[in-house]
N, C-alpha and C positions, 0 to 999 in steps of 0.2 A: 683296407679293402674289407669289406662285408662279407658274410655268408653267402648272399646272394649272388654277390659278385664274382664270387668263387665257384662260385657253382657253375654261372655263366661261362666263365673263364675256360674251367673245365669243360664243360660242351663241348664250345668253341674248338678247345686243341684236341678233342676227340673226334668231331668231325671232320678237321684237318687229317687226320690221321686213318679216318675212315673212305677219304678221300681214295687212298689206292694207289691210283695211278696217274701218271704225268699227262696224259690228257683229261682225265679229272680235276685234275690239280689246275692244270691251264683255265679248262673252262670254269671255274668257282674263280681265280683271282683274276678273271678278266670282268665279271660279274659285279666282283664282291668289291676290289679295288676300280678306282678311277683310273685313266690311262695313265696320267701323270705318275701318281702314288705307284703305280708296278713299275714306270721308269726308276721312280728314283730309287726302287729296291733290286732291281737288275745293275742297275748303274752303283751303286751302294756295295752289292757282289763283287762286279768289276773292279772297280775300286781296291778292294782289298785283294782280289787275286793278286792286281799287279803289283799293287806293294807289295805284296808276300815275296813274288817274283823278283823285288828288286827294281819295281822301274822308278824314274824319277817321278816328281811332283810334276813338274813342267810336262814330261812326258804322257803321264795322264790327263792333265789339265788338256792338253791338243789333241789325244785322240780321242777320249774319251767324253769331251765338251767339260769335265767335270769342274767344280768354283775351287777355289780355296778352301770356302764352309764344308763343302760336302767331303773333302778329304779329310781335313783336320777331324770331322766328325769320327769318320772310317779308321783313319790312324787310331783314336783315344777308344775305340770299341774291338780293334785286331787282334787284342787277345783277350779278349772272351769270348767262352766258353761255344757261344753259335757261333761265330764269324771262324773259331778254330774250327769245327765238326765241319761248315760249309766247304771252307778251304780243301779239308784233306779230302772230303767228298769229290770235290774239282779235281783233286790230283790226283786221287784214284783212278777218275774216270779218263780223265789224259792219259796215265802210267798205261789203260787198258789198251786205248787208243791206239799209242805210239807201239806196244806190244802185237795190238791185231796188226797192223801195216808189216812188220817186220816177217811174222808167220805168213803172212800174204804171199811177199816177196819171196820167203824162201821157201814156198811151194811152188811156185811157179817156176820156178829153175830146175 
C-alpha cells in the first residue's frame, strides 16, 4: 500500500468514526454499500454471534439462509481481533437488555 493509499484509508476510517451515531451510521452504509453487500455483513455478524453462542452449523445454515462458504469464512475470522470487539459489543448490549427487563419487573411489584 502506498502513501496515498494510506492516507485514503485513513480518511475513510475517520469519517466512519466521525459518523457519531447509529442513524448516521445506517444512513452512509445504506448509501455507500449495495443492499446485498450490508446483507452479507449483517449476516456475516449473525453468523458469528451464533457460533460464539454455540449453535450448530446446520442450525445456522436453516435460520439464517447462510452456505457453507459463508460460515467456514466466519469460523476462520472468529478470533480476530473485530469479530472479538463486535461480539463482546453484542453481549454487552444483551447483558444490558436482559438486566433492564429484570429492574423493570422488580419495580413493578
Amino acid at each position: 500500500m502506498n502513501a496515498l493509499q494510506r492516507e485514503i484509508r485513513n480518511t475513510f476510517f475517520q469519517t466512519l468514526e466521525d459518523l457519531e451515531t447509529k442513524k448516521n451510521f445506517e444512513i452512509f452504509l445504506r448509501d455507500f454499500l449495495s443492499e446485498k453487500e450490508l446483507d452479507d455483513c449483517v449476516n456475516r455478524l449473525a453468523i458469528a454471534y451464533w457460533l460464539k453462542k454455540g449453535r450448530s452449523v446446520s442450525n445456522i445454515k436453516t435460520n439464517l439462509k447462510a452456505t457453507t462458504t459463508e460460515i467456514k469464512f466466519v469460523k476462520e475470522k472468529l478470533n480476530s481481533i473485530g469479530y472479538k470487539l463486535a461480539i463482546k459489543l453484542m453481549e454487552a448490549d444483551e447483558w444490558a437488555n436482559v438486566w433492564s427487563e429484570k429492574i423493570k419487573q422488580f419495580t413493578k411489584e
